[in-house]
N, C-alpha and C positions, 0 to 999 in steps of 0.2 A: 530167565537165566541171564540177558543179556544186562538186564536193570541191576539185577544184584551183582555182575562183574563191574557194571559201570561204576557203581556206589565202591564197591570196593576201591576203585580207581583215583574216589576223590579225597582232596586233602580235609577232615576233619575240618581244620581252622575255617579253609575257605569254604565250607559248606555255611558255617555257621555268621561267618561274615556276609555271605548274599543273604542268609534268612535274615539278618537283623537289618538289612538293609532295602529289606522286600517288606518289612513286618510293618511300618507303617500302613504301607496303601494295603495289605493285605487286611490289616486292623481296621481300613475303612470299610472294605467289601462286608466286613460281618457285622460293621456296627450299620449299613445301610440295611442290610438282609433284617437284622434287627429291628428295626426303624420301621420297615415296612411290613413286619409282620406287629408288632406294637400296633399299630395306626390303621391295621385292615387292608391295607394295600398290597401284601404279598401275594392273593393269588391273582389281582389287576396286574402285577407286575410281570407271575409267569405267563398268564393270557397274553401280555403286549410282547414278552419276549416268542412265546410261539408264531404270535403272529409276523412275529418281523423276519422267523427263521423260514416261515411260510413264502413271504414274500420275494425275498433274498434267494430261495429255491427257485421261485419261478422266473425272478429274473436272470438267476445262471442258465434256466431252462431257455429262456428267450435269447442269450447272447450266445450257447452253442448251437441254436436254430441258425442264427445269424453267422456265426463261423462256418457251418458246414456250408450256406450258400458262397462263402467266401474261400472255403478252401475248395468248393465243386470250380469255382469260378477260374481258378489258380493251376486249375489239374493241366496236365501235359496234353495237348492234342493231336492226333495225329499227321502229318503232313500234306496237306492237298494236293500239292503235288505229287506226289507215290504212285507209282500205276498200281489196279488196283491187285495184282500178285502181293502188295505188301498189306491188303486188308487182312487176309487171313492170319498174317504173322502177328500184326498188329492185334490181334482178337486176342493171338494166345499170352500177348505182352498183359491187356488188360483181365484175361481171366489170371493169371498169376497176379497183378496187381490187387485184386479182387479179393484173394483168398487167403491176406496173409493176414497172420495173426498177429494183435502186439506182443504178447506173451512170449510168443516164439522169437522176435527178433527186438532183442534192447537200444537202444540210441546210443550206449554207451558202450557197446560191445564191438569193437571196430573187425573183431575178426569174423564176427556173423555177418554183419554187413558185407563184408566184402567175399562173404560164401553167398550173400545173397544178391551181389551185381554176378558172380561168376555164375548163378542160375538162370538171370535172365538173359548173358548172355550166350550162353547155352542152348536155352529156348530159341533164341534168334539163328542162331548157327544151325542146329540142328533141322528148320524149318524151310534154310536156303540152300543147305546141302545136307540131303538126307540120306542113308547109308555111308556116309564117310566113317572112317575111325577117329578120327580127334577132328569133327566140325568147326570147333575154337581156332582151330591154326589153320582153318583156312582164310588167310587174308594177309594182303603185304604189310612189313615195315613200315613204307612212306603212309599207306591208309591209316592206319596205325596210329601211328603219330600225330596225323592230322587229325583222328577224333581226340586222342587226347588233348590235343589246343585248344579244339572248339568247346568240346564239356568243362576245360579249364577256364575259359573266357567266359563262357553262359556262369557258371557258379562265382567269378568273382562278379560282374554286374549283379549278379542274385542277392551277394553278403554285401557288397557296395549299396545297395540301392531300399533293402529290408531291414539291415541287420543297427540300431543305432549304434556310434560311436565307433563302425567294428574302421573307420579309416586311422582312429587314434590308438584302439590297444594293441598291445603286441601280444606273442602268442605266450610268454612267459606271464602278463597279466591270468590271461583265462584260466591257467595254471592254479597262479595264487591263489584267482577266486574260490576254486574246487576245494584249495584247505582250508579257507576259513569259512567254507560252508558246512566240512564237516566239524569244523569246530564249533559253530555256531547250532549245529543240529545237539552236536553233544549238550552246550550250556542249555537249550532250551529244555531238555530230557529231563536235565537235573532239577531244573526251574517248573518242571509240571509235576515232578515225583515230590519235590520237599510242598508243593501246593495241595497235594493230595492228604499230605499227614498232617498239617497244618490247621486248613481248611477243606474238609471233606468235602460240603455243601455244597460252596464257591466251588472244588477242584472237579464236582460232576459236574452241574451248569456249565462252566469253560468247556469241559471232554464233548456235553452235549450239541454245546454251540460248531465245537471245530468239527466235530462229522456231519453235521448238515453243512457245512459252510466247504468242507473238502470234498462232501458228496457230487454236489455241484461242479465243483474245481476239476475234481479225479476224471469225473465226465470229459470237459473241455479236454480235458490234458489225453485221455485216451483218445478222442476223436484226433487230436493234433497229431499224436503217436501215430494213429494209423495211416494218416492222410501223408507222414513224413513217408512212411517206409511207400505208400500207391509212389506218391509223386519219383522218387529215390525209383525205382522199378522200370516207371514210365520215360523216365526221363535217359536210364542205362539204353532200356529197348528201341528209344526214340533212334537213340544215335548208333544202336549196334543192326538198326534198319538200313539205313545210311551205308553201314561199313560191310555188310555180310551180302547185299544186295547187288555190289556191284557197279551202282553208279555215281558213284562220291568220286567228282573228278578231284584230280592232284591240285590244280590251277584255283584259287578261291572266288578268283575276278566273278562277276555275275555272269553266266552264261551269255543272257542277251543283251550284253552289251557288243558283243562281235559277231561279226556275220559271218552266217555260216558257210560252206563252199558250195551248197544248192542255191540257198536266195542269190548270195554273188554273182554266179552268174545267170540265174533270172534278171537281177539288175542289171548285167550289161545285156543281156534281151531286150530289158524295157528300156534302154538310153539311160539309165537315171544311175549311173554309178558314181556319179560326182558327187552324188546326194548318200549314198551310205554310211552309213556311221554306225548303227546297232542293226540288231538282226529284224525285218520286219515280220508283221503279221502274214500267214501266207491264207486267203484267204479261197475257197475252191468254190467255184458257180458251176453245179450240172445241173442236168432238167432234160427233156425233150428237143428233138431238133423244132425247133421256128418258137421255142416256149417266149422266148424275149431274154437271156442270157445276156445277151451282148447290150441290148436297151436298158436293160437292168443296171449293167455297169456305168453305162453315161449317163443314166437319171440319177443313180447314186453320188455318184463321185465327179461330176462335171462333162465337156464333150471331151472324151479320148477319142482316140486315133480305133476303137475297136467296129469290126464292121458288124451291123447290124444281123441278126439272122436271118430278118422278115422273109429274104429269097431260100430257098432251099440249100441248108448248110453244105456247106464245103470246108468249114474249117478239118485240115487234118492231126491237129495237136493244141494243146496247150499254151494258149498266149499269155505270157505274164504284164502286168499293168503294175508300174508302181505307181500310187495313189496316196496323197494328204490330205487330211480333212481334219478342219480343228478338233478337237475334243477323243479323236481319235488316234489311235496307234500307227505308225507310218506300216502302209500295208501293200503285198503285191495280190493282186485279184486277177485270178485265174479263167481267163475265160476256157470254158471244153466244148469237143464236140457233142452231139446229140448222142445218149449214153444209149440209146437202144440202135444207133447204127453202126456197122462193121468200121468206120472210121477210128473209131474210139478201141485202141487197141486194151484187151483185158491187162496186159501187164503195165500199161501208163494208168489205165482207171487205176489197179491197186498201189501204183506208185506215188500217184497223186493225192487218193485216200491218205492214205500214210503219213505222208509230208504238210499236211492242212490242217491249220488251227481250227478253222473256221467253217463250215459247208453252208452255203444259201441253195438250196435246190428249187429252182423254178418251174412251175408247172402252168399250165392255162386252164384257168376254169372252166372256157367254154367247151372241152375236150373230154368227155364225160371215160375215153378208152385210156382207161391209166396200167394198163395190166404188165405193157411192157416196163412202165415206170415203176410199179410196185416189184419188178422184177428186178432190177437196177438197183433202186432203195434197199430190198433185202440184200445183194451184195454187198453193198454198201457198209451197211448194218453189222454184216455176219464180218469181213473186215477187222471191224472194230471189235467184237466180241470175242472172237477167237485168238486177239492180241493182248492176252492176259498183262502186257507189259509198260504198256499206254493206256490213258483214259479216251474217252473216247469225243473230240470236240463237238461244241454244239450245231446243231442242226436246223436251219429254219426254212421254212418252208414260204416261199414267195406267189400266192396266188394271182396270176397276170390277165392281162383282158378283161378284166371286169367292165369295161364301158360296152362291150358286145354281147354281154348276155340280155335277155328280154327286158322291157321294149328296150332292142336295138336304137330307135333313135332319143328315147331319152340320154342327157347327159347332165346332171344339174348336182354335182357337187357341193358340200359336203352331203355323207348317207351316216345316217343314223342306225350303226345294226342292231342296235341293242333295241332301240324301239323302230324296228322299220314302219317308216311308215306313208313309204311307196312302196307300188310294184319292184322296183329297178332296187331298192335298199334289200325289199325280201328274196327277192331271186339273187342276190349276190351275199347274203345272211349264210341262204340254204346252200349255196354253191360252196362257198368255206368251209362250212361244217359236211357236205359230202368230200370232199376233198382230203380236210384231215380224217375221215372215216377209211376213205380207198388206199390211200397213203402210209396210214398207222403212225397219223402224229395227234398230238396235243391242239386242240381246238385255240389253244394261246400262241402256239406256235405256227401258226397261219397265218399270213398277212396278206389281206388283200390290197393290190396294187394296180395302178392303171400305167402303162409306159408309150400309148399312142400321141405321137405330136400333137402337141398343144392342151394335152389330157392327162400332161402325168399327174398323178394324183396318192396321197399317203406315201410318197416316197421321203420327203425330206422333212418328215412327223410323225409318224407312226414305225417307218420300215427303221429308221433311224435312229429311233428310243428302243426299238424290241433289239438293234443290233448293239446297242449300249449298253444296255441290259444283260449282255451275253458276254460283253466286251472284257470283263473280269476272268470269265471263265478261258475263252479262247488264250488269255494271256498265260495263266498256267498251261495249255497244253502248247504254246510257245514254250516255256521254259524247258517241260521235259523232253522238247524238242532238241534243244539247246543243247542240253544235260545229256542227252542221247551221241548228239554231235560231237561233244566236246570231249567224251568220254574217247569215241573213235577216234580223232584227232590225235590225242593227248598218246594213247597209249602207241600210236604210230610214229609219233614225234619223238617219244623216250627212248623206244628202240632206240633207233637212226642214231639221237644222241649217245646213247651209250655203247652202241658200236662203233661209231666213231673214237669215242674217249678210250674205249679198250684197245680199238688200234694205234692208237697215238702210245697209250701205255705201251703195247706190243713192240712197238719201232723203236720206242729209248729203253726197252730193258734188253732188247735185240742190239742195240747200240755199243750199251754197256759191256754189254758179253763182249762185242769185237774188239773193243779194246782194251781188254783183258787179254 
């Protein structure tokens, strides 16, 4: 129906003018087709043409093998920094990313699309307040507006950076192209229909060529289809995570660039306030009283000012250290009391928990009664697990004294644990691996250390590379430290401000009235 409205459509004259103008090269196709059957070579010629439509199959098959690792590679992921309350939401982003169909949503249909951003963000509302009546409108103005900037900025770097030429057309170009696509779909219609009556033969061979050759195409183009509408999905929920969650401060600046009003005054603690300038790493040493806490920090970081525990602890709090070390984050390291004596009050353990990127918990090997320690650790632990809102920073385990376990008077560093092959390398092997066993850590996250004068040993190579190694992670749980902070800050600082400006408002429109 649509062929014979077309044909109606056209002018005679100009039909008859593109055949005569077609009719040469079409003249050639059948005097070859000709040619080849004369001379025996007609069905050599449909064998090479199957075979080339064969080949030309497999390699469309090989380069959308190759696009999906590249659009897998391209996909939206989700934020590491996010406590993990935003994993769940994030599931239900990518099970809805998951399940759309192309059929159901067109690229050219902008009103679908935009019923299909209004669902995920829907999903996302609905997930962060649940039982509300209108979820969507739970969020302010200012937040509002600020994801609008940021998805508007992400998509112009995206069409700057992907799209060729898109810094020279205008949006009136994209337009025109659209009509002379359809005009150009129209000519070529007409140009396959007068090929069919023409030259039958030739007009199947071409129909047969272009569905193998679209088969292939139609594939790429579907995968592309769907990978637009994931990405499109993932990238609404990415940012309606951000906005429905609660901690998308107003302020853009990077968090840890300012310090916070916890470290600041740790810093005027440690003397070192002249040195401030971003927010440091807060890093928390517990362990047992006499484990080596305080030796741990001078063998790490140089001789501070921190008193040794070797005597029976007395400290009654929290000593902050600020510390620099090349290669590392400017940090304050906490020295505590002995977590199983009444010194250590419960509400500073959880206070300090809380506030710390980073936990070394130091233990002594040669101290086989860890009971009250594993008692400590599970707070510790539970802490963190029942703060659905924060991640939870990394954990290492610092094994101390190793020069006193059997033979006591051996000392002949370097030990070999992996092939022990002294007494003193295997008893201090097996001491690690009981350690992380009573502890309930990770055999990688054990490090044995020596901190006695003149013995320290794996401190500035071993403890040093496993805290570098971590040193990524503790940094994000800095940030949403930061993000945490800045959020309180911010929305205490906005009040003030705009009660203030409402009462200045208040005073000149009270002004106005008296002199009236």
């Amino acid at each position: 129906m649509k062929l014979s409205r077309l044909l109606r459509r056209i002018d005679p004259l100009r039909a008859v003018a593109l055949l005569l103008s077609a009719l040469p090269m079409l003249a050639l196709v059948v005097l070859g087709l000709l040619w080849l059957w004369q001379n025996g070579f007609l069905l050599w010629w449909l064998g090479a043409m199957v075979a080339c439509a064969a080949t030309a199959y497999a390699m469309q098959a090989l380069l959308m093998k190759r696009q999906r690792k590249l659009l897998a590679d391209a996909a939206t992921e989700p934020n590491p920094q996010w406590p993990p309350a935003a994993d769940e939401v994030w599931g239900r982003v990518e099970a809805l990313a998951d399940e759309l169909d192309p059929e159901d949503w067109p690229l050219d249909d902008a009103e679908r699309l935009l019923g299909l951003g209004r669902r995920t963000l829907d999903t996302v509302a609905e997930a962060y307040h649940p039982g509300v009546d209108k979820p969507l409108l739970e969020l302010t103005v200012p937040h509002m507006l600020l994801i609008i900037e940021r998805a508007s900025a992400d998509l112009r770097r995206d069409i700057v950076d992907h799209v060729p030429f898109s810094h020279r057309l205008v949006i009136g170009d994209i337009f025109r192209m659209q009509r002379w696509r359809r005009s150009a779909e129209k000519l070529f219609l007409v140009y396959r229909a007068g090929r069919m009556v023409i030259n039958p033969v030739h007009a199947l061979v071409g129909e047969a060529w272009r569905g193998v050759r679209d088969l292939g195409v139609g594939a790429v183009s579907g995968e592309l289809h769907r990978w637009l509408l994931s990405a499109f999905v993932r990238k609404v929920g990415f940012y309606a995570i951000d906005l429905y969650s609660g901690r998308l401060p107003l302020d853009e600046s990077s968090p840890s660039d300012q310090v916070t009003e916890a470290s600041r005054k740790d810093d005027e603690r440690a003397a070192e306030e002249a040195k401030t300038s971003s927010e440091p790493l807060r890093i928390l040493v517990l362990g047992r009283t006499n484990a080596g806490k305080s030796s741990l920090i001078n063998a790490l970081f140089g001789e501070l000012a921190a008193a040794s525990d070797a005597l029976p602890d007395t400290t009654v709090d929290l000593v902050p250290y600020a510390l620099e070390r090349e290669g590392m984050t400017r940090a304050l390291v906490f020295d505590s009391p002995g977590c199983e004596n009444g010194l250590f009050a419960q509400a500073s353990f959880v206070k300090a928990a809380r506030s710390a990127d980073f936990v070394l918990w130091v233990s002594p090997v040669n101290r086989p009664d860890r009971q009250q320690e594993m008692k400590c650790l599970q707070q510790l632990r539970a802490i963190y697990a029942n703060d659905a809102a924060k991640r939870p920073p990394p954990i290492l385990a610092v094994a101390t004294h190793i020069d006193r376990l059997r033979p006591a008077a051996e000392w002949q560093p370097p030990y070999d644990l992996v092939v022990a092959a002294t007494p003193k390398a295997e008893n201090i092997r097996d001491a690690v691996v009981a350690l992380a066993r009573d502890l309930a850590f990770e055999p990688g996250d054990v490090v044995p250390v020596c901190l006695a004068d003149g013995r320290v040993y794996n401190v500035d190579d071993l403890l040093r590379s496993a805290l570098l190694d971590r040193h990524d992670s503790a940094l994000r749980i800095r940030l949403m430290r930061c993000v945490d902070a800045r959020r309180r800050a911010e929305n205490w600082g906005l009040l003030r401000r705009q009660l203030v400006g409402a009462g200045r408002l208040l005073r000149r429109l009270s002004g106005r009235a008296d002199k009236r």
